[in-house]
C-alpha positions as CSV (number, residue, x, y, z in Angstrom):
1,X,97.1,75.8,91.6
2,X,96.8,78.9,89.6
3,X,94.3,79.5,86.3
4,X,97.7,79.6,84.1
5,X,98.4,76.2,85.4
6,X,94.7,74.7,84.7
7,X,93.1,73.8,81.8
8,X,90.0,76.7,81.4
9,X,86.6,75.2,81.2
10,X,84.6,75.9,78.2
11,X,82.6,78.4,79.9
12,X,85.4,80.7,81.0
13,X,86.4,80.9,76.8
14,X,85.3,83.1,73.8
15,X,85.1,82.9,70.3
16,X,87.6,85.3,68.2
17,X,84.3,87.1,67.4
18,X,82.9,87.3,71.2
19,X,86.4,88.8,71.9
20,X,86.4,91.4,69.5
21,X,83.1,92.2,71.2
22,X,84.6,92.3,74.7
23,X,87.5,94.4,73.7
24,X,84.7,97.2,72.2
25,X,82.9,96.7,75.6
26,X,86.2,97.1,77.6
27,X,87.4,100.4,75.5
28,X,83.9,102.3,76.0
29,X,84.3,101.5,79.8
30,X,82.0,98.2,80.6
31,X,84.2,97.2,83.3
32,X,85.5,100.4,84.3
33,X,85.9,101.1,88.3
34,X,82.7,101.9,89.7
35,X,83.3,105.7,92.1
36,X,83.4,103.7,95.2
37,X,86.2,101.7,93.4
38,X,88.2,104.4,92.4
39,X,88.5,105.1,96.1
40,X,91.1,102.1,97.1
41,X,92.9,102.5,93.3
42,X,93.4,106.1,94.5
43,X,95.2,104.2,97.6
44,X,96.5,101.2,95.7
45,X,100.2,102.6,96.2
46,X,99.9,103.5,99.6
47,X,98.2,100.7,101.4
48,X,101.2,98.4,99.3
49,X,103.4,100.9,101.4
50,X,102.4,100.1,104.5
51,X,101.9,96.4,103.6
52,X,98.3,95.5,102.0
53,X,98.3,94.2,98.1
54,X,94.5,95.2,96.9
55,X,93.8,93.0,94.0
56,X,95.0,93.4,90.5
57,X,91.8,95.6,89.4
58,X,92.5,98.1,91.4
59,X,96.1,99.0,90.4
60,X,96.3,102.3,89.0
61,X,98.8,100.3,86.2
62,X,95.8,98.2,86.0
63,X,95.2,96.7,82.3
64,X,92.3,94.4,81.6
65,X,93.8,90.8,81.6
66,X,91.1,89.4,78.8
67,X,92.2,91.8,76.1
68,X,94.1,90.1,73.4
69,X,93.1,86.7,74.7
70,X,90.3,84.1,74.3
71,X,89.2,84.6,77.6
72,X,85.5,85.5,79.1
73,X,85.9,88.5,80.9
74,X,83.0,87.5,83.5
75,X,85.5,84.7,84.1
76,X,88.4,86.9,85.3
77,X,89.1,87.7,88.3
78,X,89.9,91.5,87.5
79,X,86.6,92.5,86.1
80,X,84.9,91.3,89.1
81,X,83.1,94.6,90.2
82,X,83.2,95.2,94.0
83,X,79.9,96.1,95.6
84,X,80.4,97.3,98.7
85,X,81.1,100.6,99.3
86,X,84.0,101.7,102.4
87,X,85.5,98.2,102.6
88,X,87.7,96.2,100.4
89,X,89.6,92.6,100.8
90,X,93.4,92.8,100.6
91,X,96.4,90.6,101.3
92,X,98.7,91.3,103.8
93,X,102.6,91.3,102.4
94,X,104.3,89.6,105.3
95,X,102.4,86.5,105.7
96,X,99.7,86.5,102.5
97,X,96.7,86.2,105.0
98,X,93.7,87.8,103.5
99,X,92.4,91.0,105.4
100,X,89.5,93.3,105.2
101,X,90.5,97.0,105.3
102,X,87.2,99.8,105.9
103,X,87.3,103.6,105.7
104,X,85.9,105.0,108.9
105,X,85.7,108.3,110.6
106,X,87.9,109.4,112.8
107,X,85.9,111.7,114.4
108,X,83.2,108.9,115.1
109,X,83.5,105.9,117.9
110,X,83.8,103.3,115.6
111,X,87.5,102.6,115.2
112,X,88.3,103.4,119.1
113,X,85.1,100.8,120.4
114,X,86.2,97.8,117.9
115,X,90.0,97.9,118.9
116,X,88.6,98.3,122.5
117,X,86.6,95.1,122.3
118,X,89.9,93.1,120.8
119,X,92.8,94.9,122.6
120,X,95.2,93.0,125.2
121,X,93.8,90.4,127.0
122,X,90.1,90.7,125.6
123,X,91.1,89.5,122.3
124,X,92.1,86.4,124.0
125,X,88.6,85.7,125.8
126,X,87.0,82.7,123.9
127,X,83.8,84.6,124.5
128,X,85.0,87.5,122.3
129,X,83.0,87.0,119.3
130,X,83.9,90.8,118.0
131,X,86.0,91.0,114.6
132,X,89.5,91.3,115.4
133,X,91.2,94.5,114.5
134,X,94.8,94.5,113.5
135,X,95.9,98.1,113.1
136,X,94.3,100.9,111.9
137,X,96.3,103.1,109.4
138,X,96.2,107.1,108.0
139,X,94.0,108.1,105.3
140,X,96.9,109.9,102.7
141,X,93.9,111.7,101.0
142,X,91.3,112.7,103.8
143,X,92.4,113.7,107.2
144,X,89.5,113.0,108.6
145,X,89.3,109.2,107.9
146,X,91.4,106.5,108.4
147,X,91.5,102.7,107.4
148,X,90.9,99.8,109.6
149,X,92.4,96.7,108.5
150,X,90.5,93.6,110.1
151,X,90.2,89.7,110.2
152,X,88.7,88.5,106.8
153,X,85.0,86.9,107.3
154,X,82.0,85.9,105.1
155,X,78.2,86.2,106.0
156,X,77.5,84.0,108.5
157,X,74.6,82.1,106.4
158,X,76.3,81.6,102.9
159,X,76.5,79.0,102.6
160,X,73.0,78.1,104.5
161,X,72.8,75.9,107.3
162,X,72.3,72.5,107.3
163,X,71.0,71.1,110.5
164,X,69.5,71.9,113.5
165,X,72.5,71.8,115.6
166,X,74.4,73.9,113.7
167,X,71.4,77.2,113.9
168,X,71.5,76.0,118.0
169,X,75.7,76.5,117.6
170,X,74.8,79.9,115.6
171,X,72.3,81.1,118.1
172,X,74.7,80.1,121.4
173,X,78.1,81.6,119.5
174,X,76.0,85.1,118.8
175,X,74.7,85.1,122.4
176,X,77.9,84.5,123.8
177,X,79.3,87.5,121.9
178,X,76.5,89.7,123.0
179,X,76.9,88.7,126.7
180,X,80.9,89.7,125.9
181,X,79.8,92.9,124.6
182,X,77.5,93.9,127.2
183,X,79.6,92.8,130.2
184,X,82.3,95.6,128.6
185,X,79.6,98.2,128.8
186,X,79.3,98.4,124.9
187,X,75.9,97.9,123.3
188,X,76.1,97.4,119.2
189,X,73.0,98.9,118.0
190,X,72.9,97.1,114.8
191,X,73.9,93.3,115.6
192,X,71.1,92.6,112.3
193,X,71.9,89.4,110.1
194,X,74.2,92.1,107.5
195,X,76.9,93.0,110.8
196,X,77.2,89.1,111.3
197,X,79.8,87.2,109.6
198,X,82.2,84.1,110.1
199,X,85.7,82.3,109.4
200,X,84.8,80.0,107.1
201,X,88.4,79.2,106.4
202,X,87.7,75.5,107.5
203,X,84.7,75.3,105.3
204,X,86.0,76.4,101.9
205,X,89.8,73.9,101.6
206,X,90.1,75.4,98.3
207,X,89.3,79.2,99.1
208,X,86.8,81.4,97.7
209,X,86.4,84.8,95.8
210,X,86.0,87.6,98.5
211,X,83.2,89.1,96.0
212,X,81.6,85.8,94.3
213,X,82.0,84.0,97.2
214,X,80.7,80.5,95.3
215,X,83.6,80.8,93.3
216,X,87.2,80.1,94.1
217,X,89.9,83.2,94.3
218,X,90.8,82.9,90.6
219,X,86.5,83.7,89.7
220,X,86.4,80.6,87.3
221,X,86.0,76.9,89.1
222,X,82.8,76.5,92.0
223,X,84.5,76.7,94.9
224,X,83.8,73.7,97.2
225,X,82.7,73.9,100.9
226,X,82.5,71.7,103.8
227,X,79.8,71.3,106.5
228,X,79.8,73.4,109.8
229,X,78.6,70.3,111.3
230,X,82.0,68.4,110.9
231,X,84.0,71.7,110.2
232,X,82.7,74.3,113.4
233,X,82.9,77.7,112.5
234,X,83.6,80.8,114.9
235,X,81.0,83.7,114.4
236,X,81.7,87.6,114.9
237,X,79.8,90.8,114.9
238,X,81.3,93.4,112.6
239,X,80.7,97.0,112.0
240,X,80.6,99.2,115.6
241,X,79.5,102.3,113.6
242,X,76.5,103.3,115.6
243,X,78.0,101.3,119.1
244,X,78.1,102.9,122.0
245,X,79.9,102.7,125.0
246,X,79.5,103.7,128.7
247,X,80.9,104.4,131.7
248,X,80.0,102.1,134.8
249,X,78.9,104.8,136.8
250,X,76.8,106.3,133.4
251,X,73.2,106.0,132.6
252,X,72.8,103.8,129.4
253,X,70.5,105.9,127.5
254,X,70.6,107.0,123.6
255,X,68.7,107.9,120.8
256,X,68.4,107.6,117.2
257,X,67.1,105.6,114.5
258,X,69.6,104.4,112.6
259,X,69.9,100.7,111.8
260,X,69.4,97.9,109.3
261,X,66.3,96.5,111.6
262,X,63.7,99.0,111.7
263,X,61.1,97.3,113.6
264,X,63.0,97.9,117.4
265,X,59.6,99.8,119.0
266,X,61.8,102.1,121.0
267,X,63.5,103.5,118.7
268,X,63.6,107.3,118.5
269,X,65.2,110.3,117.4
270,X,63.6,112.6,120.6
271,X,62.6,110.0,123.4
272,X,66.1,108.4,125.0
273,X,65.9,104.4,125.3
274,X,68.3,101.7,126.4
275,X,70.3,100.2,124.1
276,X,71.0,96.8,125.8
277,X,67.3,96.0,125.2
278,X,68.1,97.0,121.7
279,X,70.6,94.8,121.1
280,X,68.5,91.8,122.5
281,X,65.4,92.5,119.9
282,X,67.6,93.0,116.9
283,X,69.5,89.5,117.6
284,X,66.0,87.8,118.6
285,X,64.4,89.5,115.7
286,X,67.2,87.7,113.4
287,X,66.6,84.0,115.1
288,X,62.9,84.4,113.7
289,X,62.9,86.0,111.2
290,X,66.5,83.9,109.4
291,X,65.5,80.7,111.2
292,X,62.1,80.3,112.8
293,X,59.8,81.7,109.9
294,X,62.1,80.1,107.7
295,X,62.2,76.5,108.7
296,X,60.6,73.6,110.8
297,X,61.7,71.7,113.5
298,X,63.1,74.9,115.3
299,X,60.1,75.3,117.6
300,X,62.0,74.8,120.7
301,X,63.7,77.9,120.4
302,X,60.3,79.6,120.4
303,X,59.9,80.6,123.4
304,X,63.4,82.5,124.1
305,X,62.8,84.3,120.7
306,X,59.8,85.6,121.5
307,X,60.6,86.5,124.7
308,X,63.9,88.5,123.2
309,X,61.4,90.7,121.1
310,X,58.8,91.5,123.2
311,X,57.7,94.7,122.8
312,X,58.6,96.2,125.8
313,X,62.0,96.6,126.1
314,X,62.1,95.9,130.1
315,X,60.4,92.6,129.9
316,X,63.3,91.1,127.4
317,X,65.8,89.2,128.5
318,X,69.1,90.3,129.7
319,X,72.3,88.7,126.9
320,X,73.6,86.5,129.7
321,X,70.0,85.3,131.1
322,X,69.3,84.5,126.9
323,X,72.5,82.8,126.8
324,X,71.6,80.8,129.9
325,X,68.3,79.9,128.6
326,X,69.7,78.4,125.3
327,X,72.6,76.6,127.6
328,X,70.1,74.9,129.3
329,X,67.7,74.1,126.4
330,X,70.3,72.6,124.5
331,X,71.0,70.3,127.5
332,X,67.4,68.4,126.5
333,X,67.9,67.9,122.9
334,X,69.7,64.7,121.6
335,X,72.3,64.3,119.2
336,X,70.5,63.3,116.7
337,X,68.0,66.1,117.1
338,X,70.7,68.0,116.7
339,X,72.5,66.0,113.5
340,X,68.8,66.6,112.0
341,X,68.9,68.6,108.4
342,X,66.7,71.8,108.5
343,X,63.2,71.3,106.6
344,X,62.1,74.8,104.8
345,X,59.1,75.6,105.0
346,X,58.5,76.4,101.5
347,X,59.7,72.0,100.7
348,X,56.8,70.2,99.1
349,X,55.9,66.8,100.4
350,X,57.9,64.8,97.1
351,X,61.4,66.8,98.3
352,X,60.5,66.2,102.2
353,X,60.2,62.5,101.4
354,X,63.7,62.6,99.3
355,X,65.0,64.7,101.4
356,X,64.1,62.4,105.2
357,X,65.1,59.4,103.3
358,X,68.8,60.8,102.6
359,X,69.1,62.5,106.2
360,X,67.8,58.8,107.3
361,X,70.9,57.4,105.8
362,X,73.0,59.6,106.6
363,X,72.3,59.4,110.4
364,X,72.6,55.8,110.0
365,X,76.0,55.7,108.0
366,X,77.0,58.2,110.9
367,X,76.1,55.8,114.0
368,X,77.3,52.7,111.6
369,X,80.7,54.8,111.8
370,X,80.8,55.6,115.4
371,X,80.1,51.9,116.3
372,X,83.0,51.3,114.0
373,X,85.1,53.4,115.8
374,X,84.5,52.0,119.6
């Protein structure tokens, strides 16, 4: 159901006074395009060529909806600012599918490794836990870049996990993708928390804002959201822009620095190191830092973590002897150790108590059902 065919809340209306205000605001550029914006309106018309609709803000025609109306402008969708810079949501014309298209080099590795990884048969592995690429199109203003258009995903924790089993889902699904990656001789480099995302198309029934992602596509109502416990989601790595990839017959050696996790000791600008190693810190490094040092209850998973960033990069795990592990760790934990909500670490003892009680009846409402059901 659109806006027009809602009735607005309260919140997303203005006085006559507050939108005399906002029209002032709005003619001495409040919610003008940001420079990284004015990129994709400077390609509005040509991506709607070759079949992607950016949204309404960034149509050169573009007027702001809110003037001449009692409207909030924080509450429309067009003068939602987009913060990323080099990637941008759009809607594909032939089926209305949401897509994510990203300026890239052409004279980097980037494009070429991520339609690699999801070409022919590989995008059909179950293992494949890369973002799909659909097509990659001409830059009409910069020969030297062009635009990949991708699968639409959100970050992998928002909205935060729940339970137990669903961090032992996240670590297994981002393992699995690793060994994927690895067994094609391509090592990501950067696999930190921000190059992780998710379909959380089963989690959100209403759909959400690409940019306020707790909103719903119009930017006015909360959007609503499901568990990943009773709604699984599928996790991906994103962004190849500092992968490599090798030859069988090639010695996997690099160097550089670049990367959102600095704290990898091998890395270097002058001393070559392996990459594969690389890949298992940055990913072990996440599990600790995102989930370990963050809540209780995980420390089962200890041991693999710590192994995955020791600081030698030789003594780490290989991707498919860490995935083994965690296959056979899950094998000794119940399902109710599993069903079992996550406990932060910063909870006083008053929420713990509210919060065991509820996760107590819960469990029991959920065997209650099951017995039901047999």
């Amino acid at each position: 159901m659109s806006v027009a065919a809602q009735k607005l809340p309260s919140y997303a209306l203005c006085t006559p006074e507050e939108a005399e205000e906002y029209a002032r605001d709005t003619k001495e550029g409040h919610w003008n395009l940001l420079p990284h914006e004015t990129f994709w309106r400077e390609r509005y018309i040509y991506l709607e060529s070759k079949g992607y609709k950016l949204r309404p803000r960034f149509d050169p025609t573009w007027t702001p909806s809110w003037l001449g109306t009692n409207r909030d402008p924080d509450f429309c969708e067009d003068s939602v600012i987009s913060m990323k810079s080099g990637i941008i949501d759009a809607t594909r014309l032939s089926d209305g599918v949401r897509v994510m298209i990203k300026s890239v080099s052409r004279i980097k590795d980037e494009a070429p490794i991520a339609r690699f990884l999801t070409s022919g048969d590989l995008v059909q592995d179950p293992t494949n836990h890369c973002v799909p690429v659909f097509g990659v199109v001409d830059d009409p203003h910069d020969a030297s870049k062009a635009m990949m258009v991708m699968q639409y995903l959100r970050p992998f924790d928002k909205p935060e996990f729940r339970t137990i089993g669903e961090v032992v889902d996240f670590v297994a699904q981002t393992l699995e993708g690793l060994c994927f990656i690895h067994s094609h001789l391509v090592a990501h480099r950067d696999c930190a928390a921000a190059n992780i995302m998710m379909d959380a198309s089963h989690l959100f029934p209403k759909g959400h804002h690409p940019v306020r992602l707790e909103y719903t596509a119009d930017a006015v109502f909360d959007a609503p959201h499901l568990t990943r416990s009773d709604h699984p989601v599928k996790y991906y790595f994103v962004d190849f822009g500092l992968s490599s990839r090798f030859k069988p017959d090639e010695s996997p050696l690099v160097v550089g620095t670049k990367g959102r996790d600095k704290e990898p000791p091998e890395l270097s600008d002058r001393q070559p190191y392996n990459p594969f190693p690389l890949d298992i810190f940055i990913l072990g490094n996440l599990y600790l830092k995102g989930f370990l040092e963050k809540y209780h209850g995980l420390d089962f998973l200890e041991p693999l973590v710590v192994s995955m960033v020791h600081r030698q990069p030789d003594q780490r795990p290989t991707a498919q002897s860490a995935h083994q592990s965690l296959r056979e760790l899950r094998t000794t934990l119940g399902e109710t150790t599993l069903r079992w909500r996550l406990r932060s670490r910063q909870e006083g003892t008053s929420e713990r108590v509210v919060y065991d009680t509820i996760a107590v009846a819960r469990e029991g409402l959920y065997q209650l059902k099951r017995m039901m059901m047999t």
